[in-house]
C-alpha positions as CSV (number, residue, x, y, z in Angstrom):
1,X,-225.1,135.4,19.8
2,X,-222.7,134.9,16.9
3,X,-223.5,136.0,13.5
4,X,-224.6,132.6,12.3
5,X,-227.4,132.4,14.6
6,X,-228.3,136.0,14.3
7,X,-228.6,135.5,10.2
8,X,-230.8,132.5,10.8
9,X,-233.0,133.8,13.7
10,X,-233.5,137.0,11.5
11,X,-234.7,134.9,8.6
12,X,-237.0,132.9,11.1
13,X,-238.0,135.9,12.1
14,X,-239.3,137.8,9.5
15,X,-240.2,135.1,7.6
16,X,-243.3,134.7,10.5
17,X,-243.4,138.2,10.3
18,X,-244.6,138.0,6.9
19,X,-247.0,134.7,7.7
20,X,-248.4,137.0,10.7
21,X,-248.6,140.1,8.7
22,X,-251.0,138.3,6.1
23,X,-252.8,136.2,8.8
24,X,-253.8,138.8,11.4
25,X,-254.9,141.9,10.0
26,X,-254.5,145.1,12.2
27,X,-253.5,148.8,12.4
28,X,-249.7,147.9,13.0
29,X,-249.8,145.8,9.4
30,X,-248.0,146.4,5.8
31,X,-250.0,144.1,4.0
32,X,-253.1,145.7,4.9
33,X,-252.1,149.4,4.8
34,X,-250.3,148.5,1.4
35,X,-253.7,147.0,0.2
36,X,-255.8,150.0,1.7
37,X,-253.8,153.0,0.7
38,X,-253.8,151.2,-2.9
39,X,-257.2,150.6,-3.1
40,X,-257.8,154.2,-2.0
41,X,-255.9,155.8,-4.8
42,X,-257.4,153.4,-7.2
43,X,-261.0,154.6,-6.2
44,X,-260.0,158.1,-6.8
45,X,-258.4,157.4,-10.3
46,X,-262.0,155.9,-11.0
47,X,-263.7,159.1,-9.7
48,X,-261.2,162.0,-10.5
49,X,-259.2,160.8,-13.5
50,X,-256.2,164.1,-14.3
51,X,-256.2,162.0,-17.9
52,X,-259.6,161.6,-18.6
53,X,-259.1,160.0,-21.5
54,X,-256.7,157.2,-20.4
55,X,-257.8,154.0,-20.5
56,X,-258.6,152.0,-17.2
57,X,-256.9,150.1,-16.3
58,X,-254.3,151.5,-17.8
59,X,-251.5,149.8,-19.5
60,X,-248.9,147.4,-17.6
61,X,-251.5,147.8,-14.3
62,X,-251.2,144.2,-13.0
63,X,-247.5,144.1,-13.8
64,X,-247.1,147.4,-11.4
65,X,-249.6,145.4,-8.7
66,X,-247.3,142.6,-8.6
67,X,-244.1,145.2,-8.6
68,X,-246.0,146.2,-5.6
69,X,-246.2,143.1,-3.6
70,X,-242.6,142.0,-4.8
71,X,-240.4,144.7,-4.3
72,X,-242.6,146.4,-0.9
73,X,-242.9,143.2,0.4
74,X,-241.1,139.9,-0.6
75,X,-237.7,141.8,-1.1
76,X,-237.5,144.9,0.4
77,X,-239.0,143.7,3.9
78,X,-238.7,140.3,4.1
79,X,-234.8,139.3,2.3
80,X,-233.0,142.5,2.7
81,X,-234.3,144.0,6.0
82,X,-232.9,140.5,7.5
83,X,-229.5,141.0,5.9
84,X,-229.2,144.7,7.1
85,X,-230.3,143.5,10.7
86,X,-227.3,141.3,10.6
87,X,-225.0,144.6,8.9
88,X,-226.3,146.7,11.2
89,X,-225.1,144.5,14.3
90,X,-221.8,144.0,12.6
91,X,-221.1,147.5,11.8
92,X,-222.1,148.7,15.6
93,X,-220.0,145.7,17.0
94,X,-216.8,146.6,14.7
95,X,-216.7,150.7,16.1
96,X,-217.7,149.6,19.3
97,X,-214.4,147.2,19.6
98,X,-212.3,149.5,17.4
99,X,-213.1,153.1,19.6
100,X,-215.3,151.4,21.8
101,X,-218.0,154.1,20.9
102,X,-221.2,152.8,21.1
103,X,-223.1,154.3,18.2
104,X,-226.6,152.9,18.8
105,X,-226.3,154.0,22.1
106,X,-225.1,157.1,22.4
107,X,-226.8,159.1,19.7
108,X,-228.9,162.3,20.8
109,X,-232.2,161.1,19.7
110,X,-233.0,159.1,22.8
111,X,-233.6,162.3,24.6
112,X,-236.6,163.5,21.9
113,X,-240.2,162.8,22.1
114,X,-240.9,160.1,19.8
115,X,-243.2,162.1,17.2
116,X,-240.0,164.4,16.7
117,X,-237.7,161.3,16.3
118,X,-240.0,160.2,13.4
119,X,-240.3,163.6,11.9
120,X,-236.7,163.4,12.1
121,X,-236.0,160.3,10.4
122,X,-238.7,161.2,7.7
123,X,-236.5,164.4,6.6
124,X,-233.5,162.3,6.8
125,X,-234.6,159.3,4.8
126,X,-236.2,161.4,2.4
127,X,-233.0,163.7,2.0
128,X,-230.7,160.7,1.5
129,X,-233.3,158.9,-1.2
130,X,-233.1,162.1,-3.3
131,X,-229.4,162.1,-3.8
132,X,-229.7,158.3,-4.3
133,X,-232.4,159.0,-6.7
134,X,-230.1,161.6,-8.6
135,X,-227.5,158.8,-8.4
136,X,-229.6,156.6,-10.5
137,X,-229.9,158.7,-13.0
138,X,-226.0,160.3,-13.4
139,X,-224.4,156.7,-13.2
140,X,-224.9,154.9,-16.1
141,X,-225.0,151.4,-15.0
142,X,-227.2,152.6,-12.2
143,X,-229.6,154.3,-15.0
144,X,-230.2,150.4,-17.0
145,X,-231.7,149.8,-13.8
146,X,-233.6,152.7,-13.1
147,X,-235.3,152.3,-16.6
148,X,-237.7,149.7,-15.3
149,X,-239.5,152.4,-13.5
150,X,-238.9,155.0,-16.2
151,X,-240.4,152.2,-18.9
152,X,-244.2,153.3,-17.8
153,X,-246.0,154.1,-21.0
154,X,-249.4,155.7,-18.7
155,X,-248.9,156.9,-15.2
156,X,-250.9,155.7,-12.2
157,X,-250.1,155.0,-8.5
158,X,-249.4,151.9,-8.6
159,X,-246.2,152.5,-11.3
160,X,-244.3,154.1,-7.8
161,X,-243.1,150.5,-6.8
162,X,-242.4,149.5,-10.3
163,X,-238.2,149.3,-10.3
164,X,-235.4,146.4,-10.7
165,X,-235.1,144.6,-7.5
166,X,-230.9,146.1,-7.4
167,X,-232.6,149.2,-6.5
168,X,-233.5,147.6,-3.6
169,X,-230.1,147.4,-2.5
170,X,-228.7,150.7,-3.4
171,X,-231.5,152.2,-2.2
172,X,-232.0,150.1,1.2
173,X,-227.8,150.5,2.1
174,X,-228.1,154.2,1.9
175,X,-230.9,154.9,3.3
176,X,-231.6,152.2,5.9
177,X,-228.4,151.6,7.4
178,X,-227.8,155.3,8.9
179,X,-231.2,155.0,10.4
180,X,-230.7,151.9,12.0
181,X,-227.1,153.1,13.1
182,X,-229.5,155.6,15.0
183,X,-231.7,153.2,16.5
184,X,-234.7,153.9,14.1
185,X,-236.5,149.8,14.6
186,X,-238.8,147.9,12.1
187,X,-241.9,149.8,14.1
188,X,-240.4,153.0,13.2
189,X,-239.8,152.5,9.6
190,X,-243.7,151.0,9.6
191,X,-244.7,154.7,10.2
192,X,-242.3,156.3,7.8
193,X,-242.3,154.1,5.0
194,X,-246.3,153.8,5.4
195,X,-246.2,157.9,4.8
196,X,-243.9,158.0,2.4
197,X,-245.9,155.1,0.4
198,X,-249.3,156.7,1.0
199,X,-247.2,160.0,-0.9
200,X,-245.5,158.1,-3.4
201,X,-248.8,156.4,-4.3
202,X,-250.4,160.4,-4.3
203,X,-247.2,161.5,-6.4
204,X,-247.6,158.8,-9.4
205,X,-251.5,159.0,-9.6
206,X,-253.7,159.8,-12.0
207,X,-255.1,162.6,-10.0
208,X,-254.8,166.3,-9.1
209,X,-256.1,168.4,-6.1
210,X,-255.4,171.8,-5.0
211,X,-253.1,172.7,-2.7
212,X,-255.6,173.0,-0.1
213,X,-256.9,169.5,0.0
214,X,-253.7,168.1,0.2
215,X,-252.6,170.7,3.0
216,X,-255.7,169.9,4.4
217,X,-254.9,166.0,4.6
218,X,-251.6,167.0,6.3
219,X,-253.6,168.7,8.8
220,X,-256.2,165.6,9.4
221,X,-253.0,163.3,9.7
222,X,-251.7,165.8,12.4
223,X,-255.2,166.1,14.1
224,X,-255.3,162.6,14.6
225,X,-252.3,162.2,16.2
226,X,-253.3,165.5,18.9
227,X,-256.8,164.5,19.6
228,X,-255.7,160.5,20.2
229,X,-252.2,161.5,22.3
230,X,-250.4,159.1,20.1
231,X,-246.4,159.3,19.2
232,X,-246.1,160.5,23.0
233,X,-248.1,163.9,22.5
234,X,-250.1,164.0,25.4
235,X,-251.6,167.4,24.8
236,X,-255.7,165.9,24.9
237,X,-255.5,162.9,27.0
238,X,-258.8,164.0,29.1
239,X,-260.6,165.3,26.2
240,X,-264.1,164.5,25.5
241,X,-264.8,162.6,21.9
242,X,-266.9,165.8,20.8
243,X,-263.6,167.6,21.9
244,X,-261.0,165.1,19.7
245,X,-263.4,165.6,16.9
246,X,-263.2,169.3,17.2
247,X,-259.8,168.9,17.6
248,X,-259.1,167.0,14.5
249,X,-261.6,169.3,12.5
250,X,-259.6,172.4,13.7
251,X,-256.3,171.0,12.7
252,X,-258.0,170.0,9.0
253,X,-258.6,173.7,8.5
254,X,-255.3,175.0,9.8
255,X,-253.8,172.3,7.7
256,X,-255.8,174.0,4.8
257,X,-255.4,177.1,5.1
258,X,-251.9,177.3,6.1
259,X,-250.6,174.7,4.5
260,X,-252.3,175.4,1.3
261,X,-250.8,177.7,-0.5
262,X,-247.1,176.5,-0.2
263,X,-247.7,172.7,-0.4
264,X,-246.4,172.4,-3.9
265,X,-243.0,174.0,-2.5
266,X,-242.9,171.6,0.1
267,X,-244.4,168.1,-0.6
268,X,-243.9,166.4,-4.0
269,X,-247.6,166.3,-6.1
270,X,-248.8,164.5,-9.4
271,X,-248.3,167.8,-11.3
272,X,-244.4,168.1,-10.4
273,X,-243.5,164.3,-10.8
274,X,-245.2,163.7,-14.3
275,X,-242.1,166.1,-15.7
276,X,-239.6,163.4,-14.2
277,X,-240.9,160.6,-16.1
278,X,-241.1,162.8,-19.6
279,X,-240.0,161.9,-22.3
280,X,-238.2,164.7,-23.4
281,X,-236.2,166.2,-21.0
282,X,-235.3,170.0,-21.2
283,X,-232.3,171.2,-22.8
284,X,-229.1,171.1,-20.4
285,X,-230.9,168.3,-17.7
286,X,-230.1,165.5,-19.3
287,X,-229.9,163.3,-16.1
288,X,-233.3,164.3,-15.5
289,X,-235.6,166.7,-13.1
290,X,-237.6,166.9,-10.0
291,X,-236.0,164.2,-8.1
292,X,-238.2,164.1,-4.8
293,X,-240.1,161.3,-3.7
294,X,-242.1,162.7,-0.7
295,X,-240.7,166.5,-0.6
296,X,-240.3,168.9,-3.5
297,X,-238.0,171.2,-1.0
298,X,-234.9,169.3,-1.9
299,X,-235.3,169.9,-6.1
300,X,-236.1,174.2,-5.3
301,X,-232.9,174.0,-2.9
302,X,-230.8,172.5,-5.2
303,X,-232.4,173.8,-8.6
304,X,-233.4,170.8,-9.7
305,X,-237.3,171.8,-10.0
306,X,-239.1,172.0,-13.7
307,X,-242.8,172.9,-14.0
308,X,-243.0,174.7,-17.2
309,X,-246.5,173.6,-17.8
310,X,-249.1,171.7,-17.5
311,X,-247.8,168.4,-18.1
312,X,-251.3,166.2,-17.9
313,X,-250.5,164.8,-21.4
314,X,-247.0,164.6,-22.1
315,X,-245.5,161.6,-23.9
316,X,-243.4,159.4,-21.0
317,X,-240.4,157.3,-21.1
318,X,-236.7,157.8,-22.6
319,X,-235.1,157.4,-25.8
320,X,-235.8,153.6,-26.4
321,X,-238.7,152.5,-23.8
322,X,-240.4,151.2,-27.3
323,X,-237.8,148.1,-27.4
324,X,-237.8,147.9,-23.5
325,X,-238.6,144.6,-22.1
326,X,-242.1,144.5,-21.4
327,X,-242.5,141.4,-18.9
328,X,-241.4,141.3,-15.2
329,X,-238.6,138.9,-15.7
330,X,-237.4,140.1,-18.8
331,X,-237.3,143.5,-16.9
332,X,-235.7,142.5,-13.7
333,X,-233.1,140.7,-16.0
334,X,-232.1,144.2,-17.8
335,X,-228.6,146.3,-16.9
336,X,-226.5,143.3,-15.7
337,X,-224.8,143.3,-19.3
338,X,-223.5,146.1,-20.9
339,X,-225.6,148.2,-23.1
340,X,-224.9,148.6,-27.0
C-alpha cells in the first residue's frame, strides 16, 4: 500500500470510527466513557463540593464541555491519530530499509501478558507527558499556548481538556509515536487514555477524598479485572459470581488499606494540582510546580512537588489571565504572534 492510499484509508477509517463510536454505544466506546466518567464527576461536584461556595456551574463550564468533545475527540482522535498512523508506518518503513531492523516487530513486549504491557505503557506515557508538560511551561512560545488551560478562573473537571489545539500536536508526537513504535494499537490507548481521563477528570475537580477512597478505587479497578479474567489474568476463570464478588470486595479493602496511606505520593489528587494552576507561584519556580497528570511520583523524584497548604481557595491563573481571551476561538487563535 503506498502512502497515498494509506492517508486516505486512515481518514476513511476513523472518520466511520467516529460515526460508529456515536451510533452504537458499548463498553469498547470513547464517546460514551467520555460522557460517563464526566457525568460522574459532575454528580460528585453537586454532592461533595471542596469549594462550597463556588458557584455552579461554575464559570467558563460549557466552554470546557466543548474543549472536551473538541480536543478528546474531533482532534486528538479523529485528525491527528490518522496522521500519526501514517508517521508511524513511515518511520518503521525508513529503519527497516536503512538497518533493516524491524522495530515494531522486534521489541520485548510481545513476550508480556497483556495487563503488564498496559501497565507498562501507562508509566511510559505518563513519564513522557510530564517532561512535555514541563516543556510547556520553560519554552516561551510553548507557554502562549499552554495559557489556554492555565486561563481557568474556577476549577472543575471538566477544565482538564481545556488547552490550544497545538498542544495536541506536541503532546500527541511525543507521547504517541514511541508507543506506537512499540506496537501499543488504538484498543490499547482506549484503556490507557480512558484511565488517565477518568484521573485527569479526578485531578481538576472540585472534590476531595482521603487517601483511602481513592486507594480504595484503585483496588475496585484491580478487583474487577481478577474476578472477570480480563487483560489475560486468568487467576478466577471457574469462580462462582458470589466468589468474583468476594473477590472484588477483597481487593477494595486491600486497595484501601494499603494503598491508602501513600496515594498522595503516588497518584496526582485535587489537593496537589490546584497549586499548579495558582496564581502566585512560589519564590524560585517560576516555570511552575507539580507537573503530573496521572502520577505525583515524577514531581517527589524530581523535586518538583509543592503542597504548602491547603490550597481550597487560592486565586488561579498567571500574571494577565484578566485580559486573556475569553471565547474558544479567540483562545485557540492565541500564541501564533509574538507576545508584547
Amino acid at each position: 500500500m503506498n502512502y497515498w492510499d494509506l492517508i486516505v484509508n486512515s481518514y476513511k477509517g476513523y472518520a466511520n470510527y467516529l460515526w460508529k463510536e456515536i451510533t452504537h454505544p458499548g463498553w469498547h466506546n470513547y464517546f460514551y466513557w467520555l460522557i460517563l466518567v464526566s457525568v460522574f464527576f459532575l454528580v460528585l461536584e453537586v454532592i461533595v463540593p471542596w469549594r462550597k461556595k463556588q458557584p455552579f456551574p461554575r464559570k467558563d463550564f460549557w466552554l470546557d464541555a466543548f474543549y472536551m468533545f473538541f480536543n478528546f475527540f474531533l482532534f486528538s482522535l479523529i485528525i491527528y491519530n490518522a496522521l500519526s498512523n501514517v508517521v508511524v508506518n513511515l518511520f518503521n518503513n525508513g529503519i527497516l530499509a536503512v538497518s533493516g531492523f524491524n522495530l515494531k516487530a522486534s521489541n520485548p513486549l510481545n513476550s508480556l501478558p497483556y495487563w503488564s504491557v498496559l501497565l507498562i505503557g501507562m508509566v511510559i506515557r505518563d513519564f513522557i507527558q510530564w517532561w512535555v508538560h514541563r516543556l510547556l511551561h520553560w519554552s516561551p512560545r510553548l507557554w502562549e499556548f499552554h495559557k489556554v488551560h492555565h486561563s481557568v478562573a474556577q476549577m472543575g473537571f471538566a477544565a482538564q481538556l481545556r488547552y490550544h489545539w497545538m498542544e495536541n500536536i506536541v503532546y500527541r508526537t511525543l507521547e504517541y509515536l514511541p508507543l506506537a513504535l512499540l506496537g501499543y494499537g488504538l484498543y490499547d490507548f482506549f484503556i490507557i487514555h480512558i484511565f488517565a481521563l477518568a484521573w485527569g477528570h479526578f485531578n481538576h475537580a472540585n472534590i476531595t477524598v482521603p487517601g483511602y477512597v481513592s486507594g480504595g478505587v484503585v483496588g475496585a479497578l484491580i478487583g474487577i479485572v481478577l474476578a472477570n479474567s480480563l487483560l489475560d489474568v486468568h487467576l478466577f476463570d471457574s469462580a462462582s459470581l458470589a466468589a468474583k464478588w468476594g473477590i472484588w470486595a477483597a481487593s477494595v479493602a486491600v486497595g484501601a488499606l494499603a494503598l491508602g496511606p501513600v496515594m498522595r505520593k503516588l497518584f496526582n489528587s485535587p489537593e496537589m494540582h490546584i497549586w499548579h494552576h495558582a496564581y502566585d507561584l512560589p519564590e524560585g519556580r517560576r516555570y511552575g510546580v507539580n507537573f503530573g497528570l496521572t502520577l505525583a511520583i515524577w514531581d517527589y523524584l524530581f523535586g518538583t512537588a509543592y503542597i504548602p497548604r491547603e490550597g481550597r481557595d487560592i486565586r488561579l491563573g498567571f500574571p494577565g489571565v484578566e485580559e486573556f481571551p475569553a471565547t474558544f476561538i479567540q483562545q485557540n487563535l492565541h500564541g501564533f504572534k509574538s507576545e508584547k
